[in-house]
N, CA, C and O atoms as a DFTB+ gen file, in Angstrom:
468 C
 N C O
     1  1      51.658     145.921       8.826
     2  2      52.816     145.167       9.316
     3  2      53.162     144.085       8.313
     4  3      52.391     143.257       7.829
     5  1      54.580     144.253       8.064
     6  2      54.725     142.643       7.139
     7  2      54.590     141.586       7.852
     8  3      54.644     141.479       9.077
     9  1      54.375     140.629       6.887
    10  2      53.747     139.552       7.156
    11  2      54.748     138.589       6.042
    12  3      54.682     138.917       4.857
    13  1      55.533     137.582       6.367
    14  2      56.062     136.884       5.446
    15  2      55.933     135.151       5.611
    16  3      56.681     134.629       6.437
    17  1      55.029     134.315       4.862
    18  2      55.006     133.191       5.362
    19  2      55.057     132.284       3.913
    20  3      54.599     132.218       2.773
    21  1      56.079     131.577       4.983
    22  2      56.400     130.178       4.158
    23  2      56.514     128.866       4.186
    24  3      56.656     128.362       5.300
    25  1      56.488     128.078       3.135
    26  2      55.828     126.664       3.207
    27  2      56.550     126.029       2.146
    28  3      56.845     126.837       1.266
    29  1      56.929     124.884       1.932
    30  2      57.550     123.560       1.280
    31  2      58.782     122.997       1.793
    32  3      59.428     122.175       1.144
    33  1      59.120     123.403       2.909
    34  2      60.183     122.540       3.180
    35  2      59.992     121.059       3.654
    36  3      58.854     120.595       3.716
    37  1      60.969     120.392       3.953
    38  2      60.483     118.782       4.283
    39  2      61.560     117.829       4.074
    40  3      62.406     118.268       3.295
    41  1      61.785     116.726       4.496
    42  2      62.572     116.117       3.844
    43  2      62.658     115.495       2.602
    44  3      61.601     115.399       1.978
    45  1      63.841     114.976       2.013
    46  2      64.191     114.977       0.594
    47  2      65.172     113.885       0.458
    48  3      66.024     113.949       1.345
    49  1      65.336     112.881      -0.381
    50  2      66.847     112.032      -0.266
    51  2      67.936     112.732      -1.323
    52  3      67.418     113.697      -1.886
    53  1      68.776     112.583      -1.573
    54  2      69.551     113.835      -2.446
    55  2      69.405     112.987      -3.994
    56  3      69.163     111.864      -4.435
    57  1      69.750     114.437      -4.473
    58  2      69.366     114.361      -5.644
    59  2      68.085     114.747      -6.190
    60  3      67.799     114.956      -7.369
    61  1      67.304     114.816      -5.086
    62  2      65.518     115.483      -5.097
    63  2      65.421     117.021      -5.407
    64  3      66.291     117.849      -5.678
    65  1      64.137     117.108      -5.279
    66  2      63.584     118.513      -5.458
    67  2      62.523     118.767      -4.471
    68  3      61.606     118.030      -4.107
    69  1      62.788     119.777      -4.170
    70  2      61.834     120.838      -3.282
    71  2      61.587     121.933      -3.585
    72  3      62.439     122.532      -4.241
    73  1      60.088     122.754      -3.159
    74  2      59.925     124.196      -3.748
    75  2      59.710     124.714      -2.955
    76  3      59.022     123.924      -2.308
    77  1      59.808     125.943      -2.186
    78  2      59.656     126.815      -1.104
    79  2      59.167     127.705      -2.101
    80  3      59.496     127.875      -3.275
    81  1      57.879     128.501      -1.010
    82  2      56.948     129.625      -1.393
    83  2      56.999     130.303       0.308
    84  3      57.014     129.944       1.485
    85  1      57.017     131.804      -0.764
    86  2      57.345     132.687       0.684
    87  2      55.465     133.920       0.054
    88  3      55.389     134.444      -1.057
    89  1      54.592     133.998       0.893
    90  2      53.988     135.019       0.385
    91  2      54.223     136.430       1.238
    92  3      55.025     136.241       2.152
    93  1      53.855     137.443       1.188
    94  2      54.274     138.277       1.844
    95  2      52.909     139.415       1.627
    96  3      52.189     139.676       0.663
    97  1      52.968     139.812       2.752
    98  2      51.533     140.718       2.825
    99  2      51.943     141.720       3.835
   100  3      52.928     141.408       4.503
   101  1      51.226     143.186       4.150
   102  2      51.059     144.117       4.661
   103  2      51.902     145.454       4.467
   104  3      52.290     146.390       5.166
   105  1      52.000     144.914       2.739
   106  2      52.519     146.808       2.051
   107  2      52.407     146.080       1.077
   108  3      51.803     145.042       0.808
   109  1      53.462     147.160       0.289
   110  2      53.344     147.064      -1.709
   111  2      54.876     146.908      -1.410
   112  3      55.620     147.569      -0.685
   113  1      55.128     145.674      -2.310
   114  2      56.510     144.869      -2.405
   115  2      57.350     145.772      -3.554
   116  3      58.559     145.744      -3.321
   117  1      57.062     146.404      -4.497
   118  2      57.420     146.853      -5.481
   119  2      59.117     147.477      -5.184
   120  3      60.072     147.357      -5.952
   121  1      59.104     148.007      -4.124
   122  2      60.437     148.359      -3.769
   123  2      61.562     147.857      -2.886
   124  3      62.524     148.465      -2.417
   125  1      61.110     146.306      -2.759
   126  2      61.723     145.406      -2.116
   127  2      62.251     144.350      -2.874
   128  3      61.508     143.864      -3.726
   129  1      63.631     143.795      -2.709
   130  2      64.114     142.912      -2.908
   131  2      63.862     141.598      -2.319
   132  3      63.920     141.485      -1.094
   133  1      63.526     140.367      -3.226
   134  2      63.062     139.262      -2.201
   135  2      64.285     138.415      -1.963
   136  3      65.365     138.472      -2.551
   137  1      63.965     137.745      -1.138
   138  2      65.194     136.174      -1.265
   139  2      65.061     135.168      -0.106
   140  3      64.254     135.118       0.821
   141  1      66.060     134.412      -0.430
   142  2      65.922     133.013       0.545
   143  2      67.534     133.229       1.057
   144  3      68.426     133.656       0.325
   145  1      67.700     132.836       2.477
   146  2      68.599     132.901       3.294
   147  2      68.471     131.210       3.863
   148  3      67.510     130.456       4.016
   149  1      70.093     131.054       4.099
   150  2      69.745     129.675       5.335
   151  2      70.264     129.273       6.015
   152  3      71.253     129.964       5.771
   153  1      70.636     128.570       6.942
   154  2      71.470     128.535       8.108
   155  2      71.386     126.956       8.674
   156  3      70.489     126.353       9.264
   157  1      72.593     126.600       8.270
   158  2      72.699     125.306       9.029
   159  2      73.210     125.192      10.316
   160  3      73.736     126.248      10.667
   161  1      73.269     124.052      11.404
   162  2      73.711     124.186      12.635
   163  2      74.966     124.176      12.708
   164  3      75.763     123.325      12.313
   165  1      75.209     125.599      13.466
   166  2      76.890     125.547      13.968
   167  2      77.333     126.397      12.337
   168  3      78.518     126.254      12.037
   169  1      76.741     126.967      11.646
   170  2      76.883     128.240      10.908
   171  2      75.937     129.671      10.290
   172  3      74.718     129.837      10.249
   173  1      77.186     130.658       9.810
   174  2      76.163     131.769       9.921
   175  2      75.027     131.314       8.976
   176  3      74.807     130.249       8.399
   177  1      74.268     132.713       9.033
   178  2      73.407     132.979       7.924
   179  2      73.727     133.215       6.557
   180  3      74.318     134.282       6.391
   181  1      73.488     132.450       5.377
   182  2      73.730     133.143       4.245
   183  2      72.629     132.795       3.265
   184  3      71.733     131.952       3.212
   185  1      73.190     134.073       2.298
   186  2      72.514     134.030       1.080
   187  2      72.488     132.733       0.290
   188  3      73.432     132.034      -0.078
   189  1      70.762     132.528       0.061
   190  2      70.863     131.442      -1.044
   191  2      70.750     132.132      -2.091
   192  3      71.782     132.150      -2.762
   193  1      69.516     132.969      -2.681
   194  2      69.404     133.859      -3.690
   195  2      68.507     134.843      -3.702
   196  3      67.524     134.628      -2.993
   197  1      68.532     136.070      -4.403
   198  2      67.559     137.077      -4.272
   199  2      67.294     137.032      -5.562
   200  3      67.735     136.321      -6.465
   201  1      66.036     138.410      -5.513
   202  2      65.288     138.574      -7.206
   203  2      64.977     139.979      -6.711
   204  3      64.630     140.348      -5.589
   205  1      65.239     140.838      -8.101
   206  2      64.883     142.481      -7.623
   207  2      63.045     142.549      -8.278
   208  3      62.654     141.502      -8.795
   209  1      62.518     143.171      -8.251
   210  2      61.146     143.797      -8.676
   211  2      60.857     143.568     -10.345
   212  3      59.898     143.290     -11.065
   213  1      62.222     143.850     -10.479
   214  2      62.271     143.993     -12.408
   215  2      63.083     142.300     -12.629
   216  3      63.282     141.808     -13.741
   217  1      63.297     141.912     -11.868
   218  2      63.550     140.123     -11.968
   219  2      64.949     140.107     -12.245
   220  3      65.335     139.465     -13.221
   221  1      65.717     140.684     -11.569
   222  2      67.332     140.702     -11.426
   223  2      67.826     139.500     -10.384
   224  3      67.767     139.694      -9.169
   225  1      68.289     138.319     -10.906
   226  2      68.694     137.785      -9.942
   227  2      70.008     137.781      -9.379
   228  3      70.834     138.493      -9.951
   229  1      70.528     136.858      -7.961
   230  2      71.644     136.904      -7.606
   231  2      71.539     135.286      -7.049
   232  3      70.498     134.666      -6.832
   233  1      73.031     134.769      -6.877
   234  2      72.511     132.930      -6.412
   235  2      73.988     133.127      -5.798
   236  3      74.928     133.755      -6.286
   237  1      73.924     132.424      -4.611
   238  2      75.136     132.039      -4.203
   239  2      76.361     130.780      -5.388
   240  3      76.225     130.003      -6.333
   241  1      77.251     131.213      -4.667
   242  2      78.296     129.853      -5.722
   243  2      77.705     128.327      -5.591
   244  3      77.688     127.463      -6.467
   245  1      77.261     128.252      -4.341
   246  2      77.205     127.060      -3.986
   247  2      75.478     126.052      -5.054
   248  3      75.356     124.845      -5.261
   249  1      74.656     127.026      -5.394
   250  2      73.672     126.745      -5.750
   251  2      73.483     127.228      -7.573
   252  3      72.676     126.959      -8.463
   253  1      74.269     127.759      -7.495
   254  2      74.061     127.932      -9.309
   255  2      73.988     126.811     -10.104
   256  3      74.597     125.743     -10.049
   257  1      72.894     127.349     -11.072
   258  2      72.865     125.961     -11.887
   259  2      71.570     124.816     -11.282
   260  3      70.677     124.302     -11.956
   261  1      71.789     124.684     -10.092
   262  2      70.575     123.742      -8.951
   263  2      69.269     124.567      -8.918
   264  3      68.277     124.308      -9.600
   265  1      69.355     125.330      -8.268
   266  2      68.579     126.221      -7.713
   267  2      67.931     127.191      -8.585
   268  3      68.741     127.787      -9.295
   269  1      66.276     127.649      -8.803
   270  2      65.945     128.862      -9.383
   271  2      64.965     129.464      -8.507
   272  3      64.039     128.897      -7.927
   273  1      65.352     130.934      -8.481
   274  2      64.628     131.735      -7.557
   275  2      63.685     132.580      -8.685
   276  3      64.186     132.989      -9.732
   277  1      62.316     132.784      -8.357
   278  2      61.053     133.561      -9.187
   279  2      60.186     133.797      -8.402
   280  3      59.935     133.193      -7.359
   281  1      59.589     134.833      -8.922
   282  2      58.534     136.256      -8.144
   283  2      57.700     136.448      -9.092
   284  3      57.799     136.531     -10.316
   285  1      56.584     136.525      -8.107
   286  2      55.257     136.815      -8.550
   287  2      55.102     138.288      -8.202
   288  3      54.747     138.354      -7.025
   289  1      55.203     139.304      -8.658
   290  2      54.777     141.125      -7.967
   291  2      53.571     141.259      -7.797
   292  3      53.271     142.282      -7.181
   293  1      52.405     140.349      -8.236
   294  2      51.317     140.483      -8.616
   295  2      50.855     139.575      -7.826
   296  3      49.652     139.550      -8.088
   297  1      51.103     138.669      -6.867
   298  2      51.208     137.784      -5.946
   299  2      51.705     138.120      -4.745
   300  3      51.240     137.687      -3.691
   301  1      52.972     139.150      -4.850
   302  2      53.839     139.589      -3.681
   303  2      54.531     137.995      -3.151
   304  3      54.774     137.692      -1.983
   305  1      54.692     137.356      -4.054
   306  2      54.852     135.746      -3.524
   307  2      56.443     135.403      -4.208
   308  3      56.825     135.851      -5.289
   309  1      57.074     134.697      -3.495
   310  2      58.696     134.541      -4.446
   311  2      58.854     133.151      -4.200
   312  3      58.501     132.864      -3.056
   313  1      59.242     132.229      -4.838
   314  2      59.363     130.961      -4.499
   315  2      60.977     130.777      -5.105
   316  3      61.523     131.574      -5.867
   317  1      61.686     129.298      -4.466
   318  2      62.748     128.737      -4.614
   319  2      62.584     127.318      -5.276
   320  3      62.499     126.286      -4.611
   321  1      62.554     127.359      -6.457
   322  2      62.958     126.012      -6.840
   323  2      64.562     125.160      -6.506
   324  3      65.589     125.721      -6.888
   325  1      64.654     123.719      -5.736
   326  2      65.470     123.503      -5.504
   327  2      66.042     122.188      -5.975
   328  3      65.795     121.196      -5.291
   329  1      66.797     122.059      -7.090
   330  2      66.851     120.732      -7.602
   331  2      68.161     120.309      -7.083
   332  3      69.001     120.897      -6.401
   333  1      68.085     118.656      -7.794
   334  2      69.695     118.073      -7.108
   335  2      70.480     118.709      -5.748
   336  3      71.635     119.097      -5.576
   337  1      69.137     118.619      -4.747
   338  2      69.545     118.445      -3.363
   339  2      70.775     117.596      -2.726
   340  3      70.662     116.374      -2.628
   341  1      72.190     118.398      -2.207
   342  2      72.751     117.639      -1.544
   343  2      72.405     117.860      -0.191
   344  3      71.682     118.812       0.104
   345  1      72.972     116.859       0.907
   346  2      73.181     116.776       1.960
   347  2      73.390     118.340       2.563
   348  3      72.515     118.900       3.223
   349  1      74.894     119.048       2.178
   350  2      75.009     120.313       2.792
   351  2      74.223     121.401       2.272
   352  3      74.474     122.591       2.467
   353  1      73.008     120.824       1.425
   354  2      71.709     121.893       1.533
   355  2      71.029     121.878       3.012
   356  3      70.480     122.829       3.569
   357  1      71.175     120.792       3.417
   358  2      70.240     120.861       4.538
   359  2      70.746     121.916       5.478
   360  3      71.928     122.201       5.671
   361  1      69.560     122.520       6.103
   362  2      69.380     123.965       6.819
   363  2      68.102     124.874       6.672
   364  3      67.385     125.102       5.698
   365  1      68.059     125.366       8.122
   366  2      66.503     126.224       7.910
   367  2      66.598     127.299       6.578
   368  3      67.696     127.640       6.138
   369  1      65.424     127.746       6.044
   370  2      65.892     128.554       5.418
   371  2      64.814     129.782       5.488
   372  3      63.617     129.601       5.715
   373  1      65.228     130.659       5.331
   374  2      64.666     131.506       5.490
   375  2      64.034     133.142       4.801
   376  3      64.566     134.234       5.003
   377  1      62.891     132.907       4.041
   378  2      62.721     134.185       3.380
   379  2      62.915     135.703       4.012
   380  3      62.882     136.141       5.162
   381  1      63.105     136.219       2.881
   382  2      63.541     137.526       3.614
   383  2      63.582     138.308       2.469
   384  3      64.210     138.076       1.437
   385  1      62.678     139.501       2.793
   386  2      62.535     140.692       1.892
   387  2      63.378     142.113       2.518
   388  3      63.454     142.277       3.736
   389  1      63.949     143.033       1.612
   390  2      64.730     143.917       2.457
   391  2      64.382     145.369       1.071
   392  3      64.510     145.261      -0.149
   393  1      63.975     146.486       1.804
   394  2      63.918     147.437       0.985
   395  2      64.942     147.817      -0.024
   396  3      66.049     147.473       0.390
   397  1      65.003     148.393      -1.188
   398  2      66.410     148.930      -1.525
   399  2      66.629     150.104      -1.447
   400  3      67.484     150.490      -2.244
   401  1      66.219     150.832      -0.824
   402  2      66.636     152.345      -0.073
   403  2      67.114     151.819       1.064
   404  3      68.229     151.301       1.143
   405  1      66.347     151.914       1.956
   406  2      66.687     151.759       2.940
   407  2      66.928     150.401       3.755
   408  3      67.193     150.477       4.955
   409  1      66.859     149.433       3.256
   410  2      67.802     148.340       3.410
   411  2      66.938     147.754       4.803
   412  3      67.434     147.074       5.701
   413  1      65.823     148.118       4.729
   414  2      65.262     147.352       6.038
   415  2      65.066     146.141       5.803
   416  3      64.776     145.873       4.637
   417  1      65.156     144.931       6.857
   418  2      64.823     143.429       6.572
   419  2      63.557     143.251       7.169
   420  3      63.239     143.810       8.218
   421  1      62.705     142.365       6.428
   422  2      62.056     141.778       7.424
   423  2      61.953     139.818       6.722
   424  3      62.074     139.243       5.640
   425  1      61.658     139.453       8.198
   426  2      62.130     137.807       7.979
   427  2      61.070     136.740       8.362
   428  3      60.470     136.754       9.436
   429  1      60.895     135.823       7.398
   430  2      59.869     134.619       7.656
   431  2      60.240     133.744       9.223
   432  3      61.130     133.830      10.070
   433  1      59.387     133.156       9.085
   434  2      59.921     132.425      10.240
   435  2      60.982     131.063      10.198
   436  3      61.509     130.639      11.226
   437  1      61.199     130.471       8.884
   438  2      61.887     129.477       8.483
   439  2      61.375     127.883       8.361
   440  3      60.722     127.071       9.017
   441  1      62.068     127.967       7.148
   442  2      61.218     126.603       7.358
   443  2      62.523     124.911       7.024
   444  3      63.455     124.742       6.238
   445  1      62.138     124.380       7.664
   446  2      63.299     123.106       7.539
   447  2      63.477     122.304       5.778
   448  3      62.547     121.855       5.108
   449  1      64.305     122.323       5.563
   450  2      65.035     121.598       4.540
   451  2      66.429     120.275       4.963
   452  3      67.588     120.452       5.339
   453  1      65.580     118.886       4.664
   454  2      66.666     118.469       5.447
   455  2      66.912     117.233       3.869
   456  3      65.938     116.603       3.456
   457  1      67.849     117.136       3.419
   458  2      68.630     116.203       2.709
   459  2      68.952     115.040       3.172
   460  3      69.780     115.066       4.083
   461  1      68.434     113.664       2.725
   462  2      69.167     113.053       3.903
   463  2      68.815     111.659       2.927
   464  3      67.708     111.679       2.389
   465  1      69.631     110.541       2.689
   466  2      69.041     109.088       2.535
   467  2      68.566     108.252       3.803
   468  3      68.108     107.119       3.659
C-alpha cells in the first residue's frame, strides 16, 4: 500500500524559506510522477510543481523562479524548496504521486504552510 508522508511545513514571515519532504513507501516509484499540490481556504486544488523519474520538471506561474522541486529515486523521497514566501503561499499542501500510465493518484495527508508577519 502507498504510503506518502510529509513534514516541514510551519509558519514563516514572508520573504522566508521553507522545505517540505514527502517520502513515499510501499512500491517502486520509478513509474510515477511526484509533486506538491495546495489548497488554500475557499479554493480549488492546484498544482505547485511536479518532477518525472528522469527529473523533468513542471512549476506553476505563480512559483517560478521561488520555488524548486527535487527527487531522490533512490530515496523514493521528493522535496519542495520554497523561497521568498508570500502571504498567498499560504495553504495546505499536499504531496502527491500519480502513475504515468495509468494516472492513478495517491495523496499525503498535507501539511500547513502559513505566511504571515
Amino acid at each position: 500500500q502507498v504510503q506518502l508522508v510529509e513534514s516541514g511545513g510551519g509558519l514563516v514571515q514572508p520573504g522566508g524559506s521553507l522545505r517540505l519532504s514527502c517520502a513515499a513507501s510501499g512500491r517502486s516509484f520509478s513509474m510515477f510522477t511526484m509533486g506538491w499540490y495546495r489548497q488554500a481556504p475557499g479554493k480549488q486544488r492546484e498544482l505547485v510543481a511536479s518532477i518525472t523519474s528522469g527529473g523533468n520538471t513542471n512549476y506553476a506561474d505563480s512559483v517560478k523562479g521561488r520555488f524548486t522541486i527535487s527527487r531522490d529515486n533512490t530515496k523514493n523521497t521528493v522535496w519542495l524548496q520554497m523561497n521568498s514566501l508570500k502571504p498567498d503561499d499560504t495553504a495546505v499542501y499536499y504531496c502527491n504521486v500519480r502513475h504515468v500510465l495509468t494516472r492513478t493518484p495517491y495523496w499525503g495527508q498535507g501539511t500547513q504552510v502559513t505566511v504571515s508577519s
